[in-house]
C-alpha positions as CSV (number, residue, x, y, z in Angstrom):
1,X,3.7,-7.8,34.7
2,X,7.8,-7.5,35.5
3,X,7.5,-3.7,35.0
4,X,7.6,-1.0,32.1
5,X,8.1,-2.5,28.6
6,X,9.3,0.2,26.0
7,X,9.4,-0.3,21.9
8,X,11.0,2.4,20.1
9,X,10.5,2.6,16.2
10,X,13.5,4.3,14.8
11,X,14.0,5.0,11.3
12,X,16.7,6.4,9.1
13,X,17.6,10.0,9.4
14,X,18.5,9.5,5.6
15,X,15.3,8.1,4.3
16,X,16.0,5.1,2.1
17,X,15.3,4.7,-1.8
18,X,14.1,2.1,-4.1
19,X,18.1,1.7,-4.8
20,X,18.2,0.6,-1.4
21,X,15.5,-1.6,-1.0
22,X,17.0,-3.6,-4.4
23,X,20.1,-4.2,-3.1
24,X,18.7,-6.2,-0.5
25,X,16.8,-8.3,-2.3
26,X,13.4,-6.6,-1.0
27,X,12.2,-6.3,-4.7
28,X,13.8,-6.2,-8.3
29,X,15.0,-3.9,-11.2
30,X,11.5,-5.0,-13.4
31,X,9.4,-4.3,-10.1
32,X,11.0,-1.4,-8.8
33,X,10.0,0.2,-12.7
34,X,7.0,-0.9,-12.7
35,X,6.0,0.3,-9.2
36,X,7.2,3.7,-10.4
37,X,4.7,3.8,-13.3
38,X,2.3,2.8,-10.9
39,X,2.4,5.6,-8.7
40,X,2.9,8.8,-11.6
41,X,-0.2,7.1,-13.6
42,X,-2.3,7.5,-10.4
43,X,-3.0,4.2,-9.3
44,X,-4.7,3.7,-5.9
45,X,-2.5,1.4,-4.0
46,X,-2.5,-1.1,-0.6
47,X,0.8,-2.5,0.6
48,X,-0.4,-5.2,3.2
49,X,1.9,-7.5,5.5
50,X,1.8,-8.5,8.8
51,X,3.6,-6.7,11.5
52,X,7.2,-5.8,11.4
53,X,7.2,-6.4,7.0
54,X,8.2,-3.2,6.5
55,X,4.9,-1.6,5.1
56,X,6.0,2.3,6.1
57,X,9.7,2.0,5.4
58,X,8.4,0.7,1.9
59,X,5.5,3.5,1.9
60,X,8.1,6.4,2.5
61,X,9.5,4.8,-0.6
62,X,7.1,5.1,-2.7
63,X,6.2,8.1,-2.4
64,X,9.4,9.4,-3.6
65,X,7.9,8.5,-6.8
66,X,5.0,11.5,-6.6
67,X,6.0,14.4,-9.1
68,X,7.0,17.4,-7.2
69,X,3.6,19.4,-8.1
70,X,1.0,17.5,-6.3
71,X,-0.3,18.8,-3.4
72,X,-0.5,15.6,-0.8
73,X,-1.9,15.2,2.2
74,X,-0.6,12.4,4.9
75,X,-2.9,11.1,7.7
76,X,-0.8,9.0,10.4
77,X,-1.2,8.0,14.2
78,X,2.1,9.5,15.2
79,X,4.4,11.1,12.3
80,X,6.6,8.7,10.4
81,X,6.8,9.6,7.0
82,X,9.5,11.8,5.5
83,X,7.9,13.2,2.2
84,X,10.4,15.7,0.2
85,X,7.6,17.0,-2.4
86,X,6.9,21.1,-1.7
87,X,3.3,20.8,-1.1
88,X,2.8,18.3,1.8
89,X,0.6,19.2,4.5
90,X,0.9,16.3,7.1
91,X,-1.8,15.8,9.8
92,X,-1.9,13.2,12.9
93,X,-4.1,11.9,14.9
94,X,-4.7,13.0,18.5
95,X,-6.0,11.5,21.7
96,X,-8.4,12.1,24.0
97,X,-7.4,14.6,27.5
98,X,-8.2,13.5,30.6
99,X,-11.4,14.5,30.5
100,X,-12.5,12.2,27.6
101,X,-12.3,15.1,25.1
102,X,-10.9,16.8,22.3
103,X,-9.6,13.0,20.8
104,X,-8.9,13.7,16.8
105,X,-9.3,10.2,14.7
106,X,-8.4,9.1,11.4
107,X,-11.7,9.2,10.1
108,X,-12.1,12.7,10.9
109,X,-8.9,13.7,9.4
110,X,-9.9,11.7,6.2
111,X,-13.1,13.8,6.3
112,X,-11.6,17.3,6.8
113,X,-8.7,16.0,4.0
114,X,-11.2,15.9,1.2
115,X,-12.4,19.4,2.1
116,X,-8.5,20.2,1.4
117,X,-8.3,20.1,-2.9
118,X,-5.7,17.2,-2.3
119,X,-3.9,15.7,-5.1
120,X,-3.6,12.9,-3.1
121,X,-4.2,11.9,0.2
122,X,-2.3,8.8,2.2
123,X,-3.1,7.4,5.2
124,X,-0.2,6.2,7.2
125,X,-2.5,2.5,8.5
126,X,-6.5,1.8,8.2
127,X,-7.5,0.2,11.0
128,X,-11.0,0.8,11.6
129,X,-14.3,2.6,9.9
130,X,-12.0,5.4,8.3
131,X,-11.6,2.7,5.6
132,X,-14.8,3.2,4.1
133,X,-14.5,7.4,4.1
134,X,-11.0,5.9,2.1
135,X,-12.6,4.1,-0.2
136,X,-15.1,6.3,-1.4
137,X,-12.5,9.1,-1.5
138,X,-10.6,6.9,-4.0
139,X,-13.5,6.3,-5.8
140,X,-14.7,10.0,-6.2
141,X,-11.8,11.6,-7.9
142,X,-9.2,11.3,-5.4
143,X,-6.7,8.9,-7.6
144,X,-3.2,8.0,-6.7
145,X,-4.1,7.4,-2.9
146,X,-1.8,5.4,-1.0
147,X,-2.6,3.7,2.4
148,X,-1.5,0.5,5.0
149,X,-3.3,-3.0,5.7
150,X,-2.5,-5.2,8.3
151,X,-2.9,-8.4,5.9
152,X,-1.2,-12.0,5.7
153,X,-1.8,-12.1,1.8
154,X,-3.5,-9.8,-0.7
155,X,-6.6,-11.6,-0.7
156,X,-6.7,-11.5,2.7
157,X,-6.3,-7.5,2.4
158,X,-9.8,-7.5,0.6
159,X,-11.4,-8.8,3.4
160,X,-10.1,-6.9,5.8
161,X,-11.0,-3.9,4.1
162,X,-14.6,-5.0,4.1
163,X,-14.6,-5.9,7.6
164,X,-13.0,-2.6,8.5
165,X,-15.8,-0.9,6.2
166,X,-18.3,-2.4,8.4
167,X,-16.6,-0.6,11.6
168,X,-18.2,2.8,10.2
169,X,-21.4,2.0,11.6
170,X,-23.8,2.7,7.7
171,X,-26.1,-0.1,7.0
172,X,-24.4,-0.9,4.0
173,X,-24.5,-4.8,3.0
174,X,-21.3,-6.8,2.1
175,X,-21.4,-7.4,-1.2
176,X,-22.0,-2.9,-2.1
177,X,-18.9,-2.6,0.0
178,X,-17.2,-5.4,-1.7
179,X,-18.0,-4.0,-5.3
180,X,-16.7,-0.6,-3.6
181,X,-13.1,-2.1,-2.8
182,X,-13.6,-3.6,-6.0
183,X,-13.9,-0.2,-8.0
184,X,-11.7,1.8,-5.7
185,X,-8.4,-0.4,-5.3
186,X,-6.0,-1.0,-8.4
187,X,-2.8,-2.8,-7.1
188,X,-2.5,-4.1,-3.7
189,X,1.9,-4.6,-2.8
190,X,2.2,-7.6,-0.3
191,X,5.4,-7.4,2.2
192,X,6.3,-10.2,4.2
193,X,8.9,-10.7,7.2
194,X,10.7,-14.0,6.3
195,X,11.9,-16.8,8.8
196,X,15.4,-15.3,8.4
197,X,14.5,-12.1,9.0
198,X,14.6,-10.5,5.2
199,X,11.5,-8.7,4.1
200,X,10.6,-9.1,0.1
201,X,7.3,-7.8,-1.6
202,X,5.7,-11.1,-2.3
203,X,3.2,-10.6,-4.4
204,X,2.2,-7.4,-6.4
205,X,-1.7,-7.7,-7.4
206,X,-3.6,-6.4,-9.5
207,X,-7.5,-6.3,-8.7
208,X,-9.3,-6.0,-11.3
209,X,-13.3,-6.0,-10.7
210,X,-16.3,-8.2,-10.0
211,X,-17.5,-12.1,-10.7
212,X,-20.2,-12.4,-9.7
213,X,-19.7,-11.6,-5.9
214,X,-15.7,-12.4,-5.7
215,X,-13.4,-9.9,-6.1
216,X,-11.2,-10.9,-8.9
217,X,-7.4,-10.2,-8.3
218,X,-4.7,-11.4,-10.6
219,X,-0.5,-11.6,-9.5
220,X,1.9,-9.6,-11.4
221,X,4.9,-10.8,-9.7
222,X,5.6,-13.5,-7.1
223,X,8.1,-14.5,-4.9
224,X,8.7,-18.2,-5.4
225,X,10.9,-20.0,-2.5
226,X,12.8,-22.8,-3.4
227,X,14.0,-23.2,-0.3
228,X,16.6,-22.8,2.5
229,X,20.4,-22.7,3.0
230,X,22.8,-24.1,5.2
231,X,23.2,-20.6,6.3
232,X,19.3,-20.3,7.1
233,X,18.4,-18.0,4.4
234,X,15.7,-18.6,2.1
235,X,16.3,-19.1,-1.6
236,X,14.2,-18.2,-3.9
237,X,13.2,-15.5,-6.8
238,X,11.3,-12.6,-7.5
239,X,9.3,-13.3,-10.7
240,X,7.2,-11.8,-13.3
241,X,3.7,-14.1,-13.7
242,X,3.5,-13.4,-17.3
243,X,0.4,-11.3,-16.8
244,X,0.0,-7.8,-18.2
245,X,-2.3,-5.6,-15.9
246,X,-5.5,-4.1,-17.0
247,X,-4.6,-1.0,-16.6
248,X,-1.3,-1.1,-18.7
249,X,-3.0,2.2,-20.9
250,X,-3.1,4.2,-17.8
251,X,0.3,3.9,-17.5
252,X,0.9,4.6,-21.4
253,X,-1.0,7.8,-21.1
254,X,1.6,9.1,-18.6
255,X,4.8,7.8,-20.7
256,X,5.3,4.7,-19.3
257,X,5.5,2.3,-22.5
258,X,6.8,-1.0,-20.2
259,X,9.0,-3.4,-21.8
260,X,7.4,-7.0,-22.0
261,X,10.5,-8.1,-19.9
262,X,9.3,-6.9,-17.5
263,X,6.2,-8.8,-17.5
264,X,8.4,-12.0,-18.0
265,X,7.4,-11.8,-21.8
266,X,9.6,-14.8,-23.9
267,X,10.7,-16.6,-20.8
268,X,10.3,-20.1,-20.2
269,X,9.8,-21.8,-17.3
């Protein structure tokens, strides 16, 4: 109402690494590992948070972790990530002229990416019904896809993704998209935007499958707040649950024999 408002979202011209994102405090040594393993075994991944968390400065990240030989294929609204691998093809979005035509959505991209013989394919945000071409992309060979929720916890991510499912407009019920998510999502990576500012992964969750007609999730590591300082910064730890994942012999397959201290194996709390 007081006249234009601009919002400019500037990244690095050096684009960060995990290094980075452990020295402040975003995530740990054990976590930063085990992320790694994640991503070369294949795992399909979510990293949810609200707005401003840091979901695609942590996506660019992550996929600094994708060997070299993989042909990837990135689907964003307007081009953010900085991918260094040699076989990247990157497509974006497009809107509609003047004349109401020639708009180019994420779905459709999602559709004309499976055409493509990607290794991978990673979607920059789901927002609506491209979700459910997503899903059943993960679900039909494409492992190791990587995309964005908008989410205030991990549970909260599943249903999202099913209400977003619903947006494609198939007379699908609830519970055969739910067992979709279900099947098709391996480790959802929560962010979160503190009071003072910082951004830590707060949970990294593993879901797991079906009871009955909940999705069963379990935490692999947490951040526990013990509170705040005088200064205003919140205390608090990044912790291992105790919990292996399920999928721990996917990621022996591809070398990755993890250390139970990183699963908080022998600690006592």
């Amino acid at each position: 109402m007081d006249g234009p408002s601009i919002t400019i979202r500037k990244f690095l011209q050096n684009r960060m690494a995990i290094e980075d994102l452990i020295r402040v405090g975003t995530l740990n040594e054990h976590m930063a590992e085990f992320l790694q393993a994640c991503v070369v075994a294949r795992l399909n991944i979510v990293i949810s948070g609200p707005t401003s968390s840091g979901k695609t400065t942590f996506l660019n990240v992550l996929t600094g972790f994708i060997p070299g030989q993989q042909r990837i294929i990135t689907i964003e609204d307007a081009v953010e990530l900085q991918l260094k691998q040699r076989h990247v093809i990157r497509l974006e979005t497009q809107s509609a002229t003047m004349d109401g035509g020639g708009a180019v959505s994420t779905r459709d991209l999602v559709r004309n990416a499976l055409r493509m013989r990607p290794d991978r394919i990673i979607i920059g945000e789901v927002r609506s019904g491209e979700t459910l071409d997503m899903i059943q992309a993960m679900n039909t060979g494409h492992h190791g896809s990587i995309t964005i929720v908008h989410s205030n916890s991990p549970r909260d991510a599943i249903a999202r993704m099913e209400t977003m499912a619903m947006m494609a407009g198939l007379d699908m019920p609830m519970l055969a998209i739910r067992r979709q998510i279900a099947s098709a999502v391996n480790l959802i990576i929560h962010i979160s935007r503190l009071t003072d500012g910082s951004r830590k992964i707060t949970h990294i969750t593993e879901v797991s499958g079906m009871e009955g007609e909940v999705v069963t999730m379990s935490d692999i590591f947490k951040f526990e707040q013990s509170g705040v300082g005088t200064d205003g910064k919140i205390q608090g730890n990044l912790r291992a649950t105790g919990l292996r994942p399920m999928f721990t012999p996917r990621l022996e397959v591809v070398g990755y024999k993890l250390r139970g201290e990183i699963f908080g194996a022998g600690i006592v709390r």
